[in-house]
N, CA, C and O of each residue as an XYZ file, in Angstrom:
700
protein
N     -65.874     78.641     83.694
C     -64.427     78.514     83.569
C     -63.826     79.919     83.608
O     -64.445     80.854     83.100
N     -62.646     80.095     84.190
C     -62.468     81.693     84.192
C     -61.200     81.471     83.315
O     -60.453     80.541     83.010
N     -61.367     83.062     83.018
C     -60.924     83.399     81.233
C     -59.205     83.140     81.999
O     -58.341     82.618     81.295
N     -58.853     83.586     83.544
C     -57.252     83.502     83.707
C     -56.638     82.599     84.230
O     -55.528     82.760     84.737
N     -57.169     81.658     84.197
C     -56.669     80.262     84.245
C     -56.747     79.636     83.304
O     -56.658     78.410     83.374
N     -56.933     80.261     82.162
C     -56.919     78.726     81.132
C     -56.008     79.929     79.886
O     -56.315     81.119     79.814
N     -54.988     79.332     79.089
C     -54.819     80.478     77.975
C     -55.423     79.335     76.699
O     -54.976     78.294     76.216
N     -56.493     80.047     76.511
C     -57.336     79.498     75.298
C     -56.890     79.376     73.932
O     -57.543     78.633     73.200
N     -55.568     80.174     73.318
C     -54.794     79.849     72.249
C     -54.601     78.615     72.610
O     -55.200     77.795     71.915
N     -53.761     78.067     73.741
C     -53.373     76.975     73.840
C     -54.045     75.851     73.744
O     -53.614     74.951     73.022
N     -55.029     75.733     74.342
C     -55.685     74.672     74.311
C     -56.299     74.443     72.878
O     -56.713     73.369     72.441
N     -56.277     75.751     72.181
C     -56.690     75.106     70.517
C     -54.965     74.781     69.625
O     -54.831     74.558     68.422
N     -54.016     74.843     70.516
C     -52.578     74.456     70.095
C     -52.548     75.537     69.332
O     -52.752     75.115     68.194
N     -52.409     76.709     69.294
C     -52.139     78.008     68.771
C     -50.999     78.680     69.509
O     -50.748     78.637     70.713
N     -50.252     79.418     68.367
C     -49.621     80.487     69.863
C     -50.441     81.593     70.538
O     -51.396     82.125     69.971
N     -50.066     81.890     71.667
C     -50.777     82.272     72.482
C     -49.822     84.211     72.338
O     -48.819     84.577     71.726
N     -50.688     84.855     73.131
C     -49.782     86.491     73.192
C     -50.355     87.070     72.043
O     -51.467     86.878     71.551
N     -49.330     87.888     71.648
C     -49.214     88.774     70.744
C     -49.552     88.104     69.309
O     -50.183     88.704     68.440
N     -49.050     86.774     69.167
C     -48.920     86.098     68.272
C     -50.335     85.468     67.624
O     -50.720     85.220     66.482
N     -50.855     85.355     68.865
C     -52.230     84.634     69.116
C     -53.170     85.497     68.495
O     -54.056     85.149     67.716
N     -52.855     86.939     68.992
C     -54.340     88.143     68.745
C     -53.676     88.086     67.538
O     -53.350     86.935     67.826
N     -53.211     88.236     66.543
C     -52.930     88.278     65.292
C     -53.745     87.296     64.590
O     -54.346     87.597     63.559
N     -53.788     86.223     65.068
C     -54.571     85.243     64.154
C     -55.790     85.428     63.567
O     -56.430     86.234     64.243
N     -56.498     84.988     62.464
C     -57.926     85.255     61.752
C     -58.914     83.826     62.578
O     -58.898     82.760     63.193
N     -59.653     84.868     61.977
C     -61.088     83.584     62.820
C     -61.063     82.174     61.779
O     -61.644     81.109     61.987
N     -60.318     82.491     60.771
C     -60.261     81.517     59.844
C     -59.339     79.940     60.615
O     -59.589     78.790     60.978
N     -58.050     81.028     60.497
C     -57.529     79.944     61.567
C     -57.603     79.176     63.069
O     -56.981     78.205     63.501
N     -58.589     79.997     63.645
C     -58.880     79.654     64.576
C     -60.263     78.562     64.841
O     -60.623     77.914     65.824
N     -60.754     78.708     63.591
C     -61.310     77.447     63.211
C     -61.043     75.959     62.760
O     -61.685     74.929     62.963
N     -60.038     76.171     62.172
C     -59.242     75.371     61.273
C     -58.558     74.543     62.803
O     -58.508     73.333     63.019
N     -58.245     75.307     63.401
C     -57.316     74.543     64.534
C     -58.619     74.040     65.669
O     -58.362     72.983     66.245
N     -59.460     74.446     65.896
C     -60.532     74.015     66.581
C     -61.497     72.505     65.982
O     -61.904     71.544     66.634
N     -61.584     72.727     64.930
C     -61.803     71.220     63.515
C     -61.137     70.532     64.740
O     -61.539     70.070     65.807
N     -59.579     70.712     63.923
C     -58.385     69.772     64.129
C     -58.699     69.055     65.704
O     -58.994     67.886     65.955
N     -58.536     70.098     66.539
C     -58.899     69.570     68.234
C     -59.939     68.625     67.978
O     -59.950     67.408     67.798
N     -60.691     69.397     68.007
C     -61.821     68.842     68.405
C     -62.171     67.052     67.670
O     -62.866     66.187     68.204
N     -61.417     66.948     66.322
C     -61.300     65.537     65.965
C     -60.570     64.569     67.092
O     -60.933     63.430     67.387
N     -59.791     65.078     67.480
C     -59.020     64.612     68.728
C     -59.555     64.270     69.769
O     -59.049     63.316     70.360
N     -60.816     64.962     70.374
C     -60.861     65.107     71.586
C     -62.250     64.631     71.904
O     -62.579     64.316     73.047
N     -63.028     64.585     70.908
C     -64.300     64.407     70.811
C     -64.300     62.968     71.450
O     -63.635     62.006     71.064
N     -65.356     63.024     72.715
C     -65.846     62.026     73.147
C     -65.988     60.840     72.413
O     -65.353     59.796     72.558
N     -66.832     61.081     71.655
C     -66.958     59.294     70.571
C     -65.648     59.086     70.242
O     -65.568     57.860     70.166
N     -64.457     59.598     69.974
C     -63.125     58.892     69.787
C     -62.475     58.544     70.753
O     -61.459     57.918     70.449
N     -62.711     58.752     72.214
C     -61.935     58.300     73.056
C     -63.253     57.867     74.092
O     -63.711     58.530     75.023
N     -63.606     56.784     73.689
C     -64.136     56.170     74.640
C     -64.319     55.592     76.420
O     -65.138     55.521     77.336
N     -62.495     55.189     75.952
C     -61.705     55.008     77.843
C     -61.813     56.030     78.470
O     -62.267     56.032     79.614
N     -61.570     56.698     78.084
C     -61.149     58.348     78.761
C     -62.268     59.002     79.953
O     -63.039     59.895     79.601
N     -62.280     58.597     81.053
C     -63.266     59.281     81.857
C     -63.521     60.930     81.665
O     -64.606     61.509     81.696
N     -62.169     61.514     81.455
C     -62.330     63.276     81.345
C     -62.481     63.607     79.766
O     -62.471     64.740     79.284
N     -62.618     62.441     79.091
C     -63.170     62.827     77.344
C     -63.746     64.062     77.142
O     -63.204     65.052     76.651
N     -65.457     63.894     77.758
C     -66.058     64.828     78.100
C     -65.967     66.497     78.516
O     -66.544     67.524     78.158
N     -64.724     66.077     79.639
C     -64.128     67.636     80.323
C     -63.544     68.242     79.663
O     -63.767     69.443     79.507
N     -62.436     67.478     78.957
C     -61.458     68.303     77.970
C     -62.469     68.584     76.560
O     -62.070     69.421     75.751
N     -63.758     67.872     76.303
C     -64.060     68.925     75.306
C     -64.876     69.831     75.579
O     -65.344     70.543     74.690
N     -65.111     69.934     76.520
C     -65.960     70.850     77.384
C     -65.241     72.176     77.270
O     -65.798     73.239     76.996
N     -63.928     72.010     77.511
C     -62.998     72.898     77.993
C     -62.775     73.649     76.219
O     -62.888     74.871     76.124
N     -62.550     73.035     75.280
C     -61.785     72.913     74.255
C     -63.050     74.095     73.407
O     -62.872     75.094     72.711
N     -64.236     73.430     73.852
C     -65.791     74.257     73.102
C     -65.523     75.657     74.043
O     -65.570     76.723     73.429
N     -65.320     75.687     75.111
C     -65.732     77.181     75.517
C     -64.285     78.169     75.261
O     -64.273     79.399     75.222
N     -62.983     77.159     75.087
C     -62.300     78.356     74.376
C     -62.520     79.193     73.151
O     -62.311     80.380     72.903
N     -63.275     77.649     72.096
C     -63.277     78.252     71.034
C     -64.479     78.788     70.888
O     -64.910     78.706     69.738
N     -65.245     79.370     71.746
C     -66.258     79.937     71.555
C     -65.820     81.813     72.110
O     -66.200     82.899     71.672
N     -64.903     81.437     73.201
C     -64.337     82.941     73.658
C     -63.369     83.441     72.490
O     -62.953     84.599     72.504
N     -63.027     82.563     71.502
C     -62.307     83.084     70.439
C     -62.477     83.071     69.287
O     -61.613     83.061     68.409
N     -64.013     83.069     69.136
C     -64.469     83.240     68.053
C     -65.334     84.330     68.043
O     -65.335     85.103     67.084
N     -66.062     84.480     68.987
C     -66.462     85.774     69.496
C     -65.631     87.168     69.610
O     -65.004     87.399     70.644
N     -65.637     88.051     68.578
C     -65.094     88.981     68.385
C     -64.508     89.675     69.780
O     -63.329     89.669     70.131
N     -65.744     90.334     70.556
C     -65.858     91.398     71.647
C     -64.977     90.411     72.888
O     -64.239     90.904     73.742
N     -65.251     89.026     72.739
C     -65.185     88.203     74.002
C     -63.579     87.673     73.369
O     -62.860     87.282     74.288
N     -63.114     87.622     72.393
C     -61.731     87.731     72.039
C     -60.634     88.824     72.419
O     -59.543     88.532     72.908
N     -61.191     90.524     72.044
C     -60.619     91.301     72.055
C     -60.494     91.797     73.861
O     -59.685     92.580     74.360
N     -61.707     90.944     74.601
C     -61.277     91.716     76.030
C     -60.198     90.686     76.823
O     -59.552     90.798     77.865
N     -60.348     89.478     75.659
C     -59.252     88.127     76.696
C     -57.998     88.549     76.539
O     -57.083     88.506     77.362
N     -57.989     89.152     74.939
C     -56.037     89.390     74.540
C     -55.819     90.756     75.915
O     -54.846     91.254     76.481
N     -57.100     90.912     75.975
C     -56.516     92.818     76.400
C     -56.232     92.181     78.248
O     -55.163     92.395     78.819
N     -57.155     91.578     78.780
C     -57.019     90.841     79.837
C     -55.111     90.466     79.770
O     -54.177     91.088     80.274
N     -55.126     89.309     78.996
C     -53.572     88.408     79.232
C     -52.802     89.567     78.774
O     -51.639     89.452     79.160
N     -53.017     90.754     78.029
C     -51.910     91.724     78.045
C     -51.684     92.514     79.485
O     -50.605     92.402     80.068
N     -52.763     93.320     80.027
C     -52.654     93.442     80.909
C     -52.043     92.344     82.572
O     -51.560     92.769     83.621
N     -52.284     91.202     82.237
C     -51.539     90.567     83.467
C     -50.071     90.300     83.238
O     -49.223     90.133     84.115
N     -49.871     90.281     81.738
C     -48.664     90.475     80.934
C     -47.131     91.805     81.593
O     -45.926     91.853     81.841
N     -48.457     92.669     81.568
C     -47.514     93.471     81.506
C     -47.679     94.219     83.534
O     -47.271     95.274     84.019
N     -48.305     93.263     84.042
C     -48.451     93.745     85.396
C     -47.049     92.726     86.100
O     -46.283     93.057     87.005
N     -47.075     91.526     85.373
C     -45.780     90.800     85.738
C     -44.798     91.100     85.319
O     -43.909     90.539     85.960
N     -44.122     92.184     83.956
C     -43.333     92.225     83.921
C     -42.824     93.974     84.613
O     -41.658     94.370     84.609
N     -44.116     94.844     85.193
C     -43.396     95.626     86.164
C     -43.055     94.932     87.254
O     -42.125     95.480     87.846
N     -43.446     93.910     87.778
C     -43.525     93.526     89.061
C     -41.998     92.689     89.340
O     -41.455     92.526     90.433
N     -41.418     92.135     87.726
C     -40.193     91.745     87.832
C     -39.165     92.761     87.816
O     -38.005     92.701     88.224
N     -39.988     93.975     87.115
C     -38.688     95.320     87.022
C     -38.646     95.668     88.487
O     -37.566     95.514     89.057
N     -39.720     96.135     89.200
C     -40.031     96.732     90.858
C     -38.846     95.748     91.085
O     -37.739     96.254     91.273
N     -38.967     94.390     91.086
C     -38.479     93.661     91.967
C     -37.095     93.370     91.829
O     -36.567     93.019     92.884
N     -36.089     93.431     90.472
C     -34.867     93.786     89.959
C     -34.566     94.655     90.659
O     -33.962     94.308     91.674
N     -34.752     95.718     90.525
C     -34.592     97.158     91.383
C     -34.676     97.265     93.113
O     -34.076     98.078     93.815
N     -35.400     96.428     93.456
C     -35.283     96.378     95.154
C     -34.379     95.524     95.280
O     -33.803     95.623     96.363
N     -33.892     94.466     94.417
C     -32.681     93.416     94.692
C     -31.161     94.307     94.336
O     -30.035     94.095     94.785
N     -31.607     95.304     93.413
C     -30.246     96.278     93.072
C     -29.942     97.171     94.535
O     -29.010     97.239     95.336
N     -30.724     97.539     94.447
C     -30.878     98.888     95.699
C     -30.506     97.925     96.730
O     -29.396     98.221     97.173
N     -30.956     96.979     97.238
C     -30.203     96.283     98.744
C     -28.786     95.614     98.094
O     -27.912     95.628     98.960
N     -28.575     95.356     97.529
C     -26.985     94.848     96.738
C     -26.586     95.419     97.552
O     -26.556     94.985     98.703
N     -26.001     96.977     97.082
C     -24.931     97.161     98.176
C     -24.773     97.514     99.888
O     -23.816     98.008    100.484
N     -25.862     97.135    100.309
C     -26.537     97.582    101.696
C     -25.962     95.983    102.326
O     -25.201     95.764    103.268
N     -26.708     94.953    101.330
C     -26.276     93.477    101.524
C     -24.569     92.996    101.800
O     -24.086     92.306    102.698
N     -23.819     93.797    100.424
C     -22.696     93.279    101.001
C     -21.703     94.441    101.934
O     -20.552     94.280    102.340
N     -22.793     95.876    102.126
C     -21.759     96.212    103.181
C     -22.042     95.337    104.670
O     -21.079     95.226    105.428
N     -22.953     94.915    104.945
C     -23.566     94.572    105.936
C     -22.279     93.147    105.804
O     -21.503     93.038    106.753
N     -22.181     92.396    104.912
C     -21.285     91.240    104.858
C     -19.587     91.635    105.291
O     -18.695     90.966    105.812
N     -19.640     92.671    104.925
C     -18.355     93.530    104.939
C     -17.925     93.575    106.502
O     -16.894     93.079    106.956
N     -19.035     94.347    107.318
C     -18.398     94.637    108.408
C     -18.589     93.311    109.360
O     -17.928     93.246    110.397
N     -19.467     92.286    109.016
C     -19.688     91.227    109.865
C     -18.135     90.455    109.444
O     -17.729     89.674    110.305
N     -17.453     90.582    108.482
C     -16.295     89.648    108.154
C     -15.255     90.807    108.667
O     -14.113     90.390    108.860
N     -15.465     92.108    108.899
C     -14.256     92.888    109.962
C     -14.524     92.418    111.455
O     -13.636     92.103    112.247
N     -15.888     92.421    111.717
C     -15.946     91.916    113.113
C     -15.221     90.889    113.655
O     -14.493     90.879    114.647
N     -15.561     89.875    112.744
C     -15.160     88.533    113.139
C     -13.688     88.532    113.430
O     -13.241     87.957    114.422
N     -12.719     89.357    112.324
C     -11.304     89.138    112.127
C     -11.101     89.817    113.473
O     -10.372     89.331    114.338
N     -11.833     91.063    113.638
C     -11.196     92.041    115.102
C     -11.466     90.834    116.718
O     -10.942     90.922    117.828
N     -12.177     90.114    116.344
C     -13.008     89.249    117.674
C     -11.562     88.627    117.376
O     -10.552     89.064    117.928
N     -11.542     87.399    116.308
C     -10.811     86.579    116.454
C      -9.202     87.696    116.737
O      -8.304     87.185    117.406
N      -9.101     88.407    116.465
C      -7.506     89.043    116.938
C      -7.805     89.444    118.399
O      -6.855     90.000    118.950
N      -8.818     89.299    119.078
C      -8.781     90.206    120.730
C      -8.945     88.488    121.221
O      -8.666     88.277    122.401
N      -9.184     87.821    120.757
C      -9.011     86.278    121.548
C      -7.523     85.929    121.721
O      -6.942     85.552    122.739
N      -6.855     86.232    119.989
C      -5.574     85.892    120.388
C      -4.763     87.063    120.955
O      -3.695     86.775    121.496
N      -5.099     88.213    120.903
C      -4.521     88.742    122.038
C      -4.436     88.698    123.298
O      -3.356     88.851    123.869
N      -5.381     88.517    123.830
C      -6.086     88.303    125.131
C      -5.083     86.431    125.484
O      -4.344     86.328    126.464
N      -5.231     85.628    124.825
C      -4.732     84.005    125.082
C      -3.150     84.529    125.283
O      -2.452     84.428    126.292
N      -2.839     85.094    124.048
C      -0.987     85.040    124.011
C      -0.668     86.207    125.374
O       0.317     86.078    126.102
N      -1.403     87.014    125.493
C      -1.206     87.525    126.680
C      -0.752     87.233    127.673
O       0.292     87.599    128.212
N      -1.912     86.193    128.136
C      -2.023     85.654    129.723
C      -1.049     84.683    129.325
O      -0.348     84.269    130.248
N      -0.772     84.097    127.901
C       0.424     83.262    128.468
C       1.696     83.556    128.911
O       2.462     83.172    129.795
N       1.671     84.575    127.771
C       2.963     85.939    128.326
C       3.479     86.061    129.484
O       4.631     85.907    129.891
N       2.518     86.354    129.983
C       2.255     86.667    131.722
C       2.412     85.764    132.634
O       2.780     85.808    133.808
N       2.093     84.965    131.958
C       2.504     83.700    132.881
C       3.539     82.848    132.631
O       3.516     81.840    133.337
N       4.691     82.951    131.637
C       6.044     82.777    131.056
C       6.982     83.354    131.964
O       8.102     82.940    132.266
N       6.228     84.602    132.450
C       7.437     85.496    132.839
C       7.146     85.258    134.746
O       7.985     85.575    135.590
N       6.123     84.798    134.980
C       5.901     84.873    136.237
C       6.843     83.277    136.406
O       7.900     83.038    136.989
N       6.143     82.617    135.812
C       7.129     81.410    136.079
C       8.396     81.593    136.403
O       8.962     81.483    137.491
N       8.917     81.979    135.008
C      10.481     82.254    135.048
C      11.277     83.077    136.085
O      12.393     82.676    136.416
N      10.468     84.851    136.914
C      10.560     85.030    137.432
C      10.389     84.425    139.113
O      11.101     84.832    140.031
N       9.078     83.173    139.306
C       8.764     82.577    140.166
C      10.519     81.710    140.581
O      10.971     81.649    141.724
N      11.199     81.158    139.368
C      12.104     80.440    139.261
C      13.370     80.757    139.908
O      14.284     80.137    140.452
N      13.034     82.100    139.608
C      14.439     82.805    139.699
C      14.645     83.496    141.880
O      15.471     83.516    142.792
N      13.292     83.881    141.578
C      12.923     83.920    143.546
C      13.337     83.196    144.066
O      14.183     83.318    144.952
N      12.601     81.716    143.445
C      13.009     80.635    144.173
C      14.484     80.017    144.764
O      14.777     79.418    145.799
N      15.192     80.430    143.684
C      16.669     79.970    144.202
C      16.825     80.792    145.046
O      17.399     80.344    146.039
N      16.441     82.290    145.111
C      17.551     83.181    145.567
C      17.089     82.743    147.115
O      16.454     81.729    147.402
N      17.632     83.897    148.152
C      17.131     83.699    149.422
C      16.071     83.973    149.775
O      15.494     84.707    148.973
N      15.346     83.645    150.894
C      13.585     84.511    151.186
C      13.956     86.353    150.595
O      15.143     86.670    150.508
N      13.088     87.189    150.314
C      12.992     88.285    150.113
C      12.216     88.927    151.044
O      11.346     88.332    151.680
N      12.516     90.362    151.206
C      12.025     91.317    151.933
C      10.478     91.408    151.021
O      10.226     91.187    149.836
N       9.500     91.899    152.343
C       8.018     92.565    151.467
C       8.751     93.693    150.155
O       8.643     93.562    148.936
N       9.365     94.594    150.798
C       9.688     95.468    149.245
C      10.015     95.087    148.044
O       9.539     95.530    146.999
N      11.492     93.591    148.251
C      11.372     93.393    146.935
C      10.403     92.585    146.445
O      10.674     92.105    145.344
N       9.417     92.299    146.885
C       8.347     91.263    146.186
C       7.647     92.476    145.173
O       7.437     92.362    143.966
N       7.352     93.673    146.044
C       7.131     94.675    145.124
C       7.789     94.883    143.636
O       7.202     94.848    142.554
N       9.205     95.115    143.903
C       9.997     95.517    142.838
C       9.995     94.408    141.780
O      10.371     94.656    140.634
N       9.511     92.994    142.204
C       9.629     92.057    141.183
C       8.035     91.996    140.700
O       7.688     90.892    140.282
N       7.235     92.822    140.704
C       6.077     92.937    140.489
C       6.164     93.693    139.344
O       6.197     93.075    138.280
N       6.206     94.821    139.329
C       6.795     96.034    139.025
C       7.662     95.300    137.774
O       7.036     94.810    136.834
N       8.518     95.271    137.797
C       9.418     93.870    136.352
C       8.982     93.252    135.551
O       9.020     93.112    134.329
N       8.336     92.696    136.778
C       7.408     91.506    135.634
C       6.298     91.913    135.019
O       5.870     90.999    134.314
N       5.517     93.051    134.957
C       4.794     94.104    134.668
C       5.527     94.318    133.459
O       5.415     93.823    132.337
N       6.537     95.424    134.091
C       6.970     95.933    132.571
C       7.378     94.903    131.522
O       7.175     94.908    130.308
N       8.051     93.952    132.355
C       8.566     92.343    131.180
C       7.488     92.498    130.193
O       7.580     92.862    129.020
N       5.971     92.001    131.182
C       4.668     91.672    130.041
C       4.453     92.582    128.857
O       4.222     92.306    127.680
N       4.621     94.016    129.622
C       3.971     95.125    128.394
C       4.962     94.774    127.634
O       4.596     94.470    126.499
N       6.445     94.676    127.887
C       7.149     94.679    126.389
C       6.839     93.690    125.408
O       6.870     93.916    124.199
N       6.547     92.622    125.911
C       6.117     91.331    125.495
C       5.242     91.632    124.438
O       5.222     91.631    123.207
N       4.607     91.862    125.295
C       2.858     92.315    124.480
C       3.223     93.240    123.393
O       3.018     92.927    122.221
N       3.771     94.402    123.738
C       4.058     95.245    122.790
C       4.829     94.574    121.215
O       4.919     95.058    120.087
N       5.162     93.623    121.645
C       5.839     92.857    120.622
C       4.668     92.317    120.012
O       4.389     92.662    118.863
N       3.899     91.458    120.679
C       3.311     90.719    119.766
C       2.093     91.476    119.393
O       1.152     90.754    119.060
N       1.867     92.826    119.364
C       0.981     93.893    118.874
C       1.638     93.979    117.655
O       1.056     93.854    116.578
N       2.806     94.184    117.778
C       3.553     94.717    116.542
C       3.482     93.516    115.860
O       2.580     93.732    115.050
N       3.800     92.586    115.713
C       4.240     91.216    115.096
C       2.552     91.088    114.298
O       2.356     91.359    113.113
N       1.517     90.636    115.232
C       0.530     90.143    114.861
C      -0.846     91.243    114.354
O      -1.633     91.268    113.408
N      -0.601     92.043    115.522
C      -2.300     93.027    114.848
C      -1.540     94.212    114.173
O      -2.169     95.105    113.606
């Protein structure tokens, strides 16, 4: 049976730790009695693992009654004791240290998004822009008489500047 899988206070219903190595061999008898009235095969007859659990129950209390084979188990569960609780400090500390790495990283992915979503609606209100004014200008061609190639130019040129002002507006208004 290995000594770090089983905590052998327990299984004699003792506290276990710090609390545990404190105890006298006195009591650790006294509570082994007690089990072992419990557990002992001839009282539980049904029990297919009768047997196992006192199997189990004799070799704790034999590792804890044994002086040398006591003092290397406490020193054992102290040591894994205290290897888990650097391993929770290490690991506090690498969750501190990325904290703020974590939420700058959240930071600029939620600026991205806002700058994306503002170049969509710039880019949409744009072209509609642009195409408000072409209409309207399309409208206004239309009545008049055919036009010369030049002024098709000059209404290019208009409707150009129309857009930038446009735009320039809704720069100002929105971003």
């Amino acid at each position: 049976m290995d000594v770090i899988d089983v905590d052998h206070y327990v299984v004699l219903n003792l506290p276990s730790g710090e609390k545990g190595s404190m105890l006298s061999q006195h009591d650790i008898s006294k509570a082994y009695k007690k089990k072992a009235l419990e557990l002992h095969p001839d009282k539980r007859p049904n029990d297919p693992n009768a047997h196992l659990d006192f199997q189990k129950l004799k070799t704790s209390y034999d590792i804890l009654k044994d002086e040398k084979l006591r003092k290397s188990y406490d020193d054992l569960v102290r040591r894994v004791e205290q290897h888990k609780s650097q391993r929770r400090e290490h690991a506090a500390a690498a969750a501190a240290a990325a904290a703020p790495q974590e939420e700058e990283e959240r930071r600029s992915a939620s600026r991205k998004r806002k700058l994306d979503t503002a170049r969509m609606h710039y880019c949409y209100y744009s072209r509609e822009a642009y195409r408000r004014i072409a209409r309207r200008r399309f409208n206004e061609e239309a009545d008049r008489v055919p036009v010369k190639r030049y002024s098709i130019k000059v209404a290019r040129r208009k409707l150009n500047k129309e857009a930038a002002q446009i735009l320039s507006m809704y720069k100002r208004k929105k971003l």
